[in-house]
C-alpha positions as CSV (number, residue, x, y, z in Angstrom):
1,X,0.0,0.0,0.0
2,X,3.2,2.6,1.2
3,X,1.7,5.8,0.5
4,X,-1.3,4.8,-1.1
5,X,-3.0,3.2,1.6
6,X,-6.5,2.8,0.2
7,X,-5.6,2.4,-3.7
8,X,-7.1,-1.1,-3.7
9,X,-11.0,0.7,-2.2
10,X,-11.0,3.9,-3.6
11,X,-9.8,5.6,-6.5
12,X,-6.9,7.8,-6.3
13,X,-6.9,11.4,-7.5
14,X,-3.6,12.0,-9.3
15,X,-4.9,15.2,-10.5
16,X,-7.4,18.1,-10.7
17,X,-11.1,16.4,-11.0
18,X,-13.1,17.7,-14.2
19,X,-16.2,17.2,-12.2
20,X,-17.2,17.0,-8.1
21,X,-18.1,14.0,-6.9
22,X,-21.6,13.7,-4.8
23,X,-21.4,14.5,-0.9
24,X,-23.0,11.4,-0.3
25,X,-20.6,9.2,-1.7
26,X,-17.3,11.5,0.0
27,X,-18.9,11.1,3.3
28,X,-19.2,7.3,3.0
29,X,-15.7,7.1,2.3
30,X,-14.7,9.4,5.1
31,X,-17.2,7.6,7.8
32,X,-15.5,4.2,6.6
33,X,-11.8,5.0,6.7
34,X,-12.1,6.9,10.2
35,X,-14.2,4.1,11.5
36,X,-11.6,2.0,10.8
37,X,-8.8,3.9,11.6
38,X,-10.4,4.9,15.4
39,X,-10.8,1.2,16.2
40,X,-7.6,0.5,18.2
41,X,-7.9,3.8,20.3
42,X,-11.4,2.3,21.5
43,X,-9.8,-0.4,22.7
44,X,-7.7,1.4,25.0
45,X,-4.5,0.3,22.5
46,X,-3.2,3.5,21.8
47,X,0.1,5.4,23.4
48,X,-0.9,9.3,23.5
49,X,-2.2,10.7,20.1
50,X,-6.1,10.0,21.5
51,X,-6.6,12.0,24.8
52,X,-10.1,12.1,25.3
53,X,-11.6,8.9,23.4
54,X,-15.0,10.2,24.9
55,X,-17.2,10.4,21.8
56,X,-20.2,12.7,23.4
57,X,-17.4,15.1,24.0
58,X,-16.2,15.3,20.6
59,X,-19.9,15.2,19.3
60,X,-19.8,18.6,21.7
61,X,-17.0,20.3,20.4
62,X,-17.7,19.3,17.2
63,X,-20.7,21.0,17.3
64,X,-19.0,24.3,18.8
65,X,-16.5,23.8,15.8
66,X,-19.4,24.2,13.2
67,X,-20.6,27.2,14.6
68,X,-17.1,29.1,13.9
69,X,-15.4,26.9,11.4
70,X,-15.6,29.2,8.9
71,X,-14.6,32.2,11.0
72,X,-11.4,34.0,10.9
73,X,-10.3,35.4,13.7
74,X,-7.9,37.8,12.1
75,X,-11.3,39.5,11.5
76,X,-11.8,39.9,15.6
77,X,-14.5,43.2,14.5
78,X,-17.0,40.4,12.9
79,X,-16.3,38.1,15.4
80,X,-15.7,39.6,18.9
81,X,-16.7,36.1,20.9
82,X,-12.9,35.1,19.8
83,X,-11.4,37.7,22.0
84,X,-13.7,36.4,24.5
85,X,-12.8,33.0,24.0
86,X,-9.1,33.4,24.1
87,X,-9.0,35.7,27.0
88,X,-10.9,33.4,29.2
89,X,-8.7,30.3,27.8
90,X,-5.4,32.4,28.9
91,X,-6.9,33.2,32.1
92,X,-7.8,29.7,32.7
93,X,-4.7,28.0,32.3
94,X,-2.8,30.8,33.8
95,X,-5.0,29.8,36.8
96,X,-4.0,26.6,36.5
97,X,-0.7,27.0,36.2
98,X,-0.7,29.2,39.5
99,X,0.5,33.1,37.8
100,X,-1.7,34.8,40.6
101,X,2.2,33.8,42.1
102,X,3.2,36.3,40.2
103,X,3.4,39.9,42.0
104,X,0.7,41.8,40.3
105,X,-1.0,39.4,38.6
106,X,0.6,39.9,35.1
107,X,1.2,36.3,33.9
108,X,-0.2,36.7,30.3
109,X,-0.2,34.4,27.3
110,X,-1.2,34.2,23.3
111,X,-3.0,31.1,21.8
112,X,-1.3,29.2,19.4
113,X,-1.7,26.2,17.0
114,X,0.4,23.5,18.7
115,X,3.2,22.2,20.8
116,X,5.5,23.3,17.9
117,X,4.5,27.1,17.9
118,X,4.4,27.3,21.1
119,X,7.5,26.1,21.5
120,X,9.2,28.4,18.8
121,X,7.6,31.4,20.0
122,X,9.2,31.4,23.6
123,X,12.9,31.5,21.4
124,X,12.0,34.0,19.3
125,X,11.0,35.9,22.5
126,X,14.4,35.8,24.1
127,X,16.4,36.2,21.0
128,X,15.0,39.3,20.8
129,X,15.4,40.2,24.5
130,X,19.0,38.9,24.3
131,X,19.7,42.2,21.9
132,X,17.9,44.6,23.2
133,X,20.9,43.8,26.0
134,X,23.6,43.4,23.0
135,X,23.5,40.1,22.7
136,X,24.4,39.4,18.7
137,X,25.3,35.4,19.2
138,X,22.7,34.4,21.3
139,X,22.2,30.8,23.2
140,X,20.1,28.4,24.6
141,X,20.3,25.9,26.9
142,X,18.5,22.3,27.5
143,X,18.5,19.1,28.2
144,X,19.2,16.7,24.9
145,X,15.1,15.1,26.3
146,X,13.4,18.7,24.8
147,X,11.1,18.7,22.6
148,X,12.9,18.6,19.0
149,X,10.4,21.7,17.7
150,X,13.3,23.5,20.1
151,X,15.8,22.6,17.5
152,X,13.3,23.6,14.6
153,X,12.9,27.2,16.4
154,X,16.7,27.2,16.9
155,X,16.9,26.8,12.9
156,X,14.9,28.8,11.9
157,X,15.8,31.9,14.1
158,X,19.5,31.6,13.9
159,X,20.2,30.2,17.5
160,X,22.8,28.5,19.1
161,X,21.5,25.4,21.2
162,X,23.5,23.8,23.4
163,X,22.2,20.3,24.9
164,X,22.8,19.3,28.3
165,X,23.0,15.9,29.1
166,X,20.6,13.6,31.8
167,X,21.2,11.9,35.1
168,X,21.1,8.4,35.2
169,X,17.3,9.5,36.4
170,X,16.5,10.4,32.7
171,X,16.0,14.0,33.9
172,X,18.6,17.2,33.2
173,X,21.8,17.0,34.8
174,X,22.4,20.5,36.6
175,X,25.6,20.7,36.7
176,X,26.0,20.2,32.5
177,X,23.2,22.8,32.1
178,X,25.7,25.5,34.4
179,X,28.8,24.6,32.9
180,X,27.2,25.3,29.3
181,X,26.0,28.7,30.0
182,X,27.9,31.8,29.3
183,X,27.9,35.7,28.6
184,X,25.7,34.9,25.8
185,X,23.4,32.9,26.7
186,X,19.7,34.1,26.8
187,X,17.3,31.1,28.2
188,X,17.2,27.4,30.3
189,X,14.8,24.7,29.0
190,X,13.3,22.2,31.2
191,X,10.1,19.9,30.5
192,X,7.1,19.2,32.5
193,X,7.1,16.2,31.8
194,X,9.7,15.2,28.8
195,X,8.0,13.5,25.8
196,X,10.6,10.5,26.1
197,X,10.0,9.4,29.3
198,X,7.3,11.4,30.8
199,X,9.6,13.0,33.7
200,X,9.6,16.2,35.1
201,X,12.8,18.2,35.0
202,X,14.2,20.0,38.2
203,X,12.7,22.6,37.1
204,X,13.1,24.4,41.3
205,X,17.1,24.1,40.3
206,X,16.8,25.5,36.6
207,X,14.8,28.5,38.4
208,X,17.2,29.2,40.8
209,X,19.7,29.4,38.3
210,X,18.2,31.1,35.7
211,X,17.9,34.1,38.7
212,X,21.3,33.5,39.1
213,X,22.3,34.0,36.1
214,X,19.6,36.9,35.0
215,X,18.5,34.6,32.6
216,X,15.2,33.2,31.5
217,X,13.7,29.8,31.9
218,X,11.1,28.1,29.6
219,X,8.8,25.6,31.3
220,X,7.8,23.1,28.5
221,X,4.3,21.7,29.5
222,X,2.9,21.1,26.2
223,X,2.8,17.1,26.5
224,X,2.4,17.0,30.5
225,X,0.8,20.3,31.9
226,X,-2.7,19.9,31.4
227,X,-2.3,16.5,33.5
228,X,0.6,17.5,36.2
229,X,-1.1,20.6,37.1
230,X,-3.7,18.7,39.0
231,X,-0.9,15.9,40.5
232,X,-0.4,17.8,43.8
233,X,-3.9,18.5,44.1
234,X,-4.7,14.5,43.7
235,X,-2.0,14.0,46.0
236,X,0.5,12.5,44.2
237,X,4.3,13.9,44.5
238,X,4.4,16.3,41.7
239,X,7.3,18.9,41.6
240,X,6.3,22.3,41.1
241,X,7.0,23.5,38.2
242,X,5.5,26.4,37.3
243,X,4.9,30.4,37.9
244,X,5.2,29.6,42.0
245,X,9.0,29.1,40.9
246,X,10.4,33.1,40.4
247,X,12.7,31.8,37.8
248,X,10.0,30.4,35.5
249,X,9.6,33.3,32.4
250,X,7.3,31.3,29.9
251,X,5.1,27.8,29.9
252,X,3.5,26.6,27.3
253,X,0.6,23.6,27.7
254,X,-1.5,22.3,25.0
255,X,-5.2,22.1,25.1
256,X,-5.4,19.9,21.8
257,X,-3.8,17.3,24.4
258,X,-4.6,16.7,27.9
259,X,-6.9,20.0,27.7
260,X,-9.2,17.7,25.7
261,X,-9.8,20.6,23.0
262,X,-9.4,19.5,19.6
263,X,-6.8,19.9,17.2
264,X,-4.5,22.0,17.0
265,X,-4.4,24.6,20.1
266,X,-1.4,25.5,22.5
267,X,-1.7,27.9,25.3
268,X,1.6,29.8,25.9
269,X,2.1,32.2,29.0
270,X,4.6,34.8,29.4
271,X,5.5,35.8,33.2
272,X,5.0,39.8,32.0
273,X,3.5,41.7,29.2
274,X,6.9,43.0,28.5
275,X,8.3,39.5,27.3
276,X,5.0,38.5,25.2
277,X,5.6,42.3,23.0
278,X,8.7,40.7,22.1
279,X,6.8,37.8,20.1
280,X,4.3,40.6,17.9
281,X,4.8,41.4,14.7
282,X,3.7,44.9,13.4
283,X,4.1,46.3,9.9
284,X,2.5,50.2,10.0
285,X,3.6,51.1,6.0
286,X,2.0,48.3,4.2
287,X,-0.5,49.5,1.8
288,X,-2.9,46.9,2.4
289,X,-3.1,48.7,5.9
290,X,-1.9,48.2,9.4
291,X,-0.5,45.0,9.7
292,X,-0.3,43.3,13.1
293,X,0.3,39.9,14.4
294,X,0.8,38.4,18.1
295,X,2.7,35.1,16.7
296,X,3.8,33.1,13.4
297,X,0.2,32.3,12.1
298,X,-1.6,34.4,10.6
299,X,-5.6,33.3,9.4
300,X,-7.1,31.1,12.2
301,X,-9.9,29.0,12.9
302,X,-12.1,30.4,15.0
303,X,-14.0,26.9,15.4
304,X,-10.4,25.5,16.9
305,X,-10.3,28.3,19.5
306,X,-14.0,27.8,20.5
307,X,-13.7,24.0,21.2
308,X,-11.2,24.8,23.1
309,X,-12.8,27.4,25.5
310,X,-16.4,24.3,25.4
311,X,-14.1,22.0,26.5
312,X,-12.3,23.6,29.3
313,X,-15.9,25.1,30.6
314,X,-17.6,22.2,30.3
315,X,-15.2,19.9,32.6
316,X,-14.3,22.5,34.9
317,X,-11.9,21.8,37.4
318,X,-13.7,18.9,38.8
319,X,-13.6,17.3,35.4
320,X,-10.2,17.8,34.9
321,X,-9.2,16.3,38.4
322,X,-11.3,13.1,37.7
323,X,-9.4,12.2,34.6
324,X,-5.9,13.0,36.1
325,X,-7.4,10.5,38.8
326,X,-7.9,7.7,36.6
327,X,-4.6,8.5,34.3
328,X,-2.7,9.0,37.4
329,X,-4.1,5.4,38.5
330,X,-3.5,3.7,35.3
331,X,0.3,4.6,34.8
332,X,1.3,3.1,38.2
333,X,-0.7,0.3,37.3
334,X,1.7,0.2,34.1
335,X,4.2,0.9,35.9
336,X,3.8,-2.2,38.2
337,X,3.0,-4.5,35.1
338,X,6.4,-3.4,33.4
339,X,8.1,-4.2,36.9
340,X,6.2,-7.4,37.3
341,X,8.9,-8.7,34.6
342,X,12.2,-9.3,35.4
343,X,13.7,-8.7,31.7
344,X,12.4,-4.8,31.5
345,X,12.8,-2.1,33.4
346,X,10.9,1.6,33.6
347,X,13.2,4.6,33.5
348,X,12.7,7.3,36.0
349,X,9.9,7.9,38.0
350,X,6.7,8.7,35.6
351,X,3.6,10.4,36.3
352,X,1.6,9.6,33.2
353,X,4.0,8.7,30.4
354,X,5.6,4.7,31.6
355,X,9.0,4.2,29.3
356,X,10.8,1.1,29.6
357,X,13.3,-1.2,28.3
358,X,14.6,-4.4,28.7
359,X,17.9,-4.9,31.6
360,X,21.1,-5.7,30.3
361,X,21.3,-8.7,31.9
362,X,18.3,-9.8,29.6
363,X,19.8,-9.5,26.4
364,X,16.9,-8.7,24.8
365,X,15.6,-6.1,22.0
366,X,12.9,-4.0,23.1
367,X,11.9,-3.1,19.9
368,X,11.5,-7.2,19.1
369,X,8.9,-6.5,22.3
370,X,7.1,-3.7,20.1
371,X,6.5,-6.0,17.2
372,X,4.5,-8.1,19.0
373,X,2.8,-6.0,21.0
374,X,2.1,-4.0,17.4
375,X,0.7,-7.6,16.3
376,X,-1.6,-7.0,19.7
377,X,-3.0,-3.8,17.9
378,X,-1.4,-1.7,20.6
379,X,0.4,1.6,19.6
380,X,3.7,2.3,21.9
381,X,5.9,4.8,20.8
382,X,9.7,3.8,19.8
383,X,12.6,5.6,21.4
384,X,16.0,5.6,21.1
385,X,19.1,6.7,23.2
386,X,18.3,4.4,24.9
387,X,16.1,2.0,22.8
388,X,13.0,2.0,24.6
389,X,9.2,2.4,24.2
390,X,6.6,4.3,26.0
391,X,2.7,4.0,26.8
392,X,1.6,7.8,27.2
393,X,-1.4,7.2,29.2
394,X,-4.5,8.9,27.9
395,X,-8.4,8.5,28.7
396,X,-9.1,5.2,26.7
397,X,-6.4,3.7,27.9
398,X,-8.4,3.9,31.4
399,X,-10.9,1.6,30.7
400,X,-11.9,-1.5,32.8
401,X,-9.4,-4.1,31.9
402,X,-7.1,-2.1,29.7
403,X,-4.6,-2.7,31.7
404,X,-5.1,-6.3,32.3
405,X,-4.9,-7.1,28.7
406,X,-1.5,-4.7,28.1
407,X,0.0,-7.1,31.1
408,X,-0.8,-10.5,29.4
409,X,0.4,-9.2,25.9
410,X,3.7,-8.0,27.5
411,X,4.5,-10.7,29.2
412,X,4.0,-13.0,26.1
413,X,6.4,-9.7,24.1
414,X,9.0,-10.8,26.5
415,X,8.8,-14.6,25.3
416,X,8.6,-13.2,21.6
417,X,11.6,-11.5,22.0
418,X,13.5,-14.4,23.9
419,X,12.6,-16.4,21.1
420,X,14.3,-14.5,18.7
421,X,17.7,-13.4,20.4
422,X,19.7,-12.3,16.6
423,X,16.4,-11.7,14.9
424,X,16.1,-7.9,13.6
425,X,12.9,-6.2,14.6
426,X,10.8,-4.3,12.2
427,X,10.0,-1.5,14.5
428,X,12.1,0.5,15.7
429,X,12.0,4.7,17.2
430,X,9.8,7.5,15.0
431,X,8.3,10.3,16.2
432,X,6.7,12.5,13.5
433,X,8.0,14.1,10.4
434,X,8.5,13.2,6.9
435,X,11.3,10.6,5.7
436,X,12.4,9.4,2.4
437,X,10.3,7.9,0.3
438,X,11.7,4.4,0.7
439,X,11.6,5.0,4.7
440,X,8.0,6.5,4.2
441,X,7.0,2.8,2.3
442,X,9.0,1.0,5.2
443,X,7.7,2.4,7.9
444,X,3.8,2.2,6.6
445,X,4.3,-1.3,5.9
446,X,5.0,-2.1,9.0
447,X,2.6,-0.8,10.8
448,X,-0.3,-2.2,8.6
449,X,1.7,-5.6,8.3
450,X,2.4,-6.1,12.4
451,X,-1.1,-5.7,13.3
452,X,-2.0,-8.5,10.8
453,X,0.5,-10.5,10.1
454,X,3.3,-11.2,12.8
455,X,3.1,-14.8,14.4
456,X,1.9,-15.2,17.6
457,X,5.2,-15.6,20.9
């Protein structure tokens, strides 16, 4: 199939139609391929990607969405229920993430359209504050766990990042992130929690240096926030690691994920006004007229940005709380099925996110473990540096005897990969992102094949 997956169904438009095809018939093709494709993540199979899985809820905000899907909010003079919307959505998640901590009040924030933006905002941001204090060369500083849209920012606005390396707790090793700051270095990163491996990093110690140094600190929550921010209130040992912390200068947390919004929508908060003028773009002398922008995108969905405001109105804190509860209980009951084996371990101390590989002393490939627990119809991401996988624990994956079922297939991963000691695995660690063609037709293949076609352990 490679990257034609459905030329054997439907016909495959190689170019521009003469005529439109009835509605009828594109919806029934669109109902039966996202049927199909949504099966696994009902099951309670699925690491990350599906974070609600509740299909009233989307019904909801999919009916929000059709009331502004159309809408730009460029336009905020038709459609004034925008500001609203992403007013209270800042406020909210400033709330959350404690900024009344702040003296005066003034955490404030911009909306964006994911992780990645609001990730390559923050760096724009201090390149710019770097030379309003002459800084021409400016760095960065991180762990080598950030987020690679860090990297992608870095690129693309001409900065220096220098990586830090972990602990043997998977979490940034203070003492690299100090020795690899200097005159000209503008920012610290640390995650709340890591994509990786789900960890928080000490993000009390990157504040305290970041003060030390007059520098500023990023506070990546896009993967974790939405579901750490209510650990300590649930009673579980979650760090802070946000605006209580006077180092802390930016977060970002995205309500597309663990908000329960739909996609895509980031929320990114800036400690002051002062910092968040850095990231707007304003062009007075264009003919077309004034010219003014508070990030990189320009035309948005207004539909995107109302779901988002439905859905964090609608749970409410209580709502919010209950689901942490249950994702919250369901990692540690990962985290005891991974332990349960003697051949893997978990890495670090997870909240939500459970990666883990197999001990030395095993000898065995993890990703040999993947391939049959892909043949299972469950979804873990790869890793690598270590090899490893990870089960990001969402809603659906919270379901009566999801976890039950993930034990049982492990274990019998375990024997698969005993089995074959020398054999290659076909899986192996992708995030996102394009590849070359022949990688693009390897990869697909795979994951069609292994759910299919792999032999039982």
């Amino acid at each position: 199939m490679g990257l034609y997956p459905y030329a054997e169904r439907f016909p495959v438009v190689r170019d521009f139609p003469e005529h439109g095809r009835p509605r009828a018939d594109i919806l029934r093709e669109i109902e039966m391929m996202a049927t199909e494709e949504d099966s696994p993540y009902h099951e309670g199979k699925i690491s990350g990607s599906i974070y609600s899985g509740d299909e009233a809820h989307y019904e909801f905000l999919n009916e929000v969405f059709g009331h502004y899907s159309h809408a730009n909010v460029l336009q905020r003079d038709m459609y004034p229920s925008a500001t609203r919307f992403e007013g209270e959505i800042i406020a909210m998640t400033a709330d959350m993430m404690h900024g009344s901590a702040v003296e005066g009040g003034t955490v404030c924030g911009v909306l964006t359209s994911g992780g990645t933006e609001s990730l390559m905002n923050p760096l724009l941001v201090y390149r710019e504050w770097g030379r309003e204090r002459g800084i021409t060369n400016p760095n960065i500083v991180m762990p080598v766990s950030a987020h690679p849209a860090f990297n992608k920012g870095a690129h693309y606005f001409g900065i220096e990042l220098r990586r830090a390396t972990l602990t043997d707790a998977y979490v940034a090793d203070m003492e690299s992130v100090a020795s690899l700051i200097d005159e000209n270095t503008v920012a610290l990163i640390g995650s709340a929690g890591t994509y990786p491996h789900g960890l928080i990093d000490p993000i009390a110690e990157l504040s305290a240096l970041a003060l030390e140094r007059s520098i500023n600190l990023h506070v990546d929550g896009c993967l974790g926030g939405f579901v750490l921010a209510w650990g300590e209130d649930l009673g579980y040992p979650v760090p802070v690691f946000d605006f209580r912390l006077p180092g802390v200068t930016s977060m970002s947390a995205d309500t597309h994920k663990y908000g329960f919004g739909l996609k895509g929508s980031s929320v990114l908060l800036y400690r002051t006004p002062e910092l968040r003028r850095l990231q707007y773009f304003i062009q007075p002398g264009w003919p077309g007229g004034l010219y003014t922008s508070p990030g990189m995108s320009g035309s948005r969905s207004g539909g995107i940005i109302a779901a988002a405001w439905a859905s964090m109105v609608s749970l409410g804190r209580e709502g919010y709380l209950a689901i942490a509860g249950d994702i919250f209980r369901t990692a540690a009951e990962l985290v005891q099925a991974v332990q349960a084996l003697p051949e893997l371990t978990v890495l670090g101390e997870p909240f939500f996110n459970v990666a883990f590989t197999t001990t030395a002393e095993s000898g065995l490939d993890i990703y040999l473990v993947n391939d049959y627990m892909a043949s299972k119809r469950w979804r873990l991401n790869g890793l690598q540096l270590p090899p490893a996988v990870h089960f990001c624990v969402t809603r659906p994956n919270t379901q009566p005897g999801v976890v039950e079922r993930f034990a049982a297939d492990l274990a019998d991963g375990v024997a698969y990969a005993r089995e074959r000691v020398g054999t290659a695995a076909r899986s192996g660690a992708l995030y996102a992102g394009t590849m070359t063609d022949q990688q693009a037709e390897a990869g697909m293949a795979w994951w069609l094949d292994a759910t299919q076609a792999l032999p039982p352990a």
